[in-house]
C-alpha positions in Angstrom: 125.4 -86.9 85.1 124.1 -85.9 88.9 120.6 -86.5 88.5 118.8 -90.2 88.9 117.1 -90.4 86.0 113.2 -91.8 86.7 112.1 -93.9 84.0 109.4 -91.9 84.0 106.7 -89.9 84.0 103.9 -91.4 84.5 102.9 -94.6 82.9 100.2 -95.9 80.9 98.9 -99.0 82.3 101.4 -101.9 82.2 101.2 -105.6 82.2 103.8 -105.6 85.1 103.7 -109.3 84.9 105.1 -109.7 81.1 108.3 -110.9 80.4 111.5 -109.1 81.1 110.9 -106.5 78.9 109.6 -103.3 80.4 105.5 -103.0 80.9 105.0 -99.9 79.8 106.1 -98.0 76.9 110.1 -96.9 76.6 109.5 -93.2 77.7 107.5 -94.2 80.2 105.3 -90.8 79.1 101.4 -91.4 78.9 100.0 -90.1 75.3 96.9 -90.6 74.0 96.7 -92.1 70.4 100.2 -91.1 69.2 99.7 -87.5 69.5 102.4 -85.6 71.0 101.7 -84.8 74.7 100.4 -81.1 74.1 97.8 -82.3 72.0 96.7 -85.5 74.3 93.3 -85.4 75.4 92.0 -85.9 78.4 90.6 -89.4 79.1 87.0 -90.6 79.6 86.0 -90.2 83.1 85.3 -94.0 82.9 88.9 -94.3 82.4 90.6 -93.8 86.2 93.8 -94.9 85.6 94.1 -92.2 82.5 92.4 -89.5 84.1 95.3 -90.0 86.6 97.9 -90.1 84.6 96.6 -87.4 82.4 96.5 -84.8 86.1 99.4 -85.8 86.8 101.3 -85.1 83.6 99.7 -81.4 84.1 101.3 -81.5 88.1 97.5 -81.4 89.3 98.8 -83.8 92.0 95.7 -84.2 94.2 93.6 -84.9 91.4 96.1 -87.3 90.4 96.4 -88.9 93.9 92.9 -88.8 94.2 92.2 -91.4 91.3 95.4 -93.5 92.4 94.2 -93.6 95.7 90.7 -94.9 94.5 92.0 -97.3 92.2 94.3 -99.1 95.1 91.1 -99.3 97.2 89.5 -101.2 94.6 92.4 -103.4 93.9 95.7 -102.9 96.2 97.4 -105.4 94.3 98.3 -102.5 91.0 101.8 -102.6 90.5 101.3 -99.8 88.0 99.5 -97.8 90.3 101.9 -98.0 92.9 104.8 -97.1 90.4 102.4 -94.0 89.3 101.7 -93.4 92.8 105.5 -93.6 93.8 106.4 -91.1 90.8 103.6 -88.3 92.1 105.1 -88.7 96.1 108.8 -88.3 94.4 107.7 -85.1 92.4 106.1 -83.6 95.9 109.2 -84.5 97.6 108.1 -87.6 99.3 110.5 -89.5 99.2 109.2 -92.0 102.4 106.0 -92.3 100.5 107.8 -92.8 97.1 109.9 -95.5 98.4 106.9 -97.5 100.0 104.7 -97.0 96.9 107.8 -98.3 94.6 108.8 -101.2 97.4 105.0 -102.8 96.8 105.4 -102.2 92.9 108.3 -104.5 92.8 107.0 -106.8 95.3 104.1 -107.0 93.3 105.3 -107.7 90.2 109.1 -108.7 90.4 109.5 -108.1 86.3 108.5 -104.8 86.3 111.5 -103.5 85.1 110.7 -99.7 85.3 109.5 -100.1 88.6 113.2 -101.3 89.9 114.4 -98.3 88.2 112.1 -95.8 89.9 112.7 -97.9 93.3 116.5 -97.5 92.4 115.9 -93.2 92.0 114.1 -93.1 95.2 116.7 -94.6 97.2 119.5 -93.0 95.7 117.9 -89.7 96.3 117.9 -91.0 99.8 121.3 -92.3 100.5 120.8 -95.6 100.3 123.6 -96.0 97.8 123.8 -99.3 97.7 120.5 -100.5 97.5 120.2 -98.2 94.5 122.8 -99.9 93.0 121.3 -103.8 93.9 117.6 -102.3 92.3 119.8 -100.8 89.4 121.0 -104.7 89.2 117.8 -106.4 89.2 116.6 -104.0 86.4 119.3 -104.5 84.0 119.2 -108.5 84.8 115.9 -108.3 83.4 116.5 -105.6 80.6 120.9 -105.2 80.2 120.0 -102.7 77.2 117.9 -100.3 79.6 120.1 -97.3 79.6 118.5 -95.1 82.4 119.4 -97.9 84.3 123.1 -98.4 83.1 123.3 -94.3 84.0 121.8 -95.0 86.9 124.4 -97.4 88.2 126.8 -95.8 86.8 125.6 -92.5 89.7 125.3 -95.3 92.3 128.7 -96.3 91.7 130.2 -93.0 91.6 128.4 -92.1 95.0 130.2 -95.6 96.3 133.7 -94.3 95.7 133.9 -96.4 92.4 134.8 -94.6 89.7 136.3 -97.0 87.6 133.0 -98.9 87.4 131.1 -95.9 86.9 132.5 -94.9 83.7 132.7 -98.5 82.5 128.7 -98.3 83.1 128.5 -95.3 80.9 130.4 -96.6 78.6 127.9 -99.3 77.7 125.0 -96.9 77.9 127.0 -94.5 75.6 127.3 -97.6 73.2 123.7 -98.3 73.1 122.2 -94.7 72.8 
């Protein structure tokens, strides 16, 4: 394991305020009706929040930011939007961007597990070791059966010269996959 895993593409919309559990569904991936994501259609026009999720699932990032951007001048206060939006700078290689976009996701809605996981993978791509590992933390408070995060402490912990930890971290995730 040497790469953070996201937990996520893209999101559907959330309720980033529900209980621990995570807001959006366990792959994090956007489909439309159940189909599989080849066949997903693209959203109403109407529908903002899918269109963007839908261009940015086929990496047509400015459309993507384009309908993020508009919703958040609607209504800053989307902590799914902000994850979204956090994902697209992180898949551009923005990682200052990402981390701002994931910061006010979390401040927004402190549950949001996925969010904490995403804000975890942007600062561990960064260097920030340790508060990767702390976000890691907050996630698996809220969901201890999220594996991505498990892994994902598990890389913090390596990268913080603790091996030991590390492995006992995959361990557990190895026991719930």
């Amino acid at each position: 394991f040497r790469t953070p895993l996201n937990t996520g593409t893209p999101a559907t919309a959330p309720s980033p305020n529900a209980s621990a559990g995570s807001p959006a569904p366990s792959s994090g991936v956007a489909e439309t009706a159940g189909a599989p994501p080849a066949l997903s259609l693209v959203p109403a026009s109407g529908d903002r929040f899918g269109l963007a999720v839908h261009y940015q699932r086929a990496r047509d990032f400015d459309r993507a930011l384009g309908e993020y951007l508009a919703l958040l001048k609607e209504n800053d206060e989307r902590a799914d939007v902000h994850n979204n939006v956090g994902l697209l700078y992180q898949q551009l290689g923005d990682d200052g961007r990402a981390t701002s976009h994931l910061r006010r996701a979390v401040s927004l809605a402190p549950r949001y597990v996925k969010a904490h996981n995403n804000l975890g993978v942007a600062l561990l791509r960064a260097g920030d070791s340790e508060g990767a590992a702390s976000e890691f933390r907050v996630a698996l408070a809220l969901e201890p059966r999220n594996v991505e995060s498990l892994v994902n402490l598990a890389l913090a912990s390596r990268a913080l010269g603790r091996p030991a930890d590390a492995r006992d971290l995959l361990r557990q995730a190895l026991a719930i996959d």
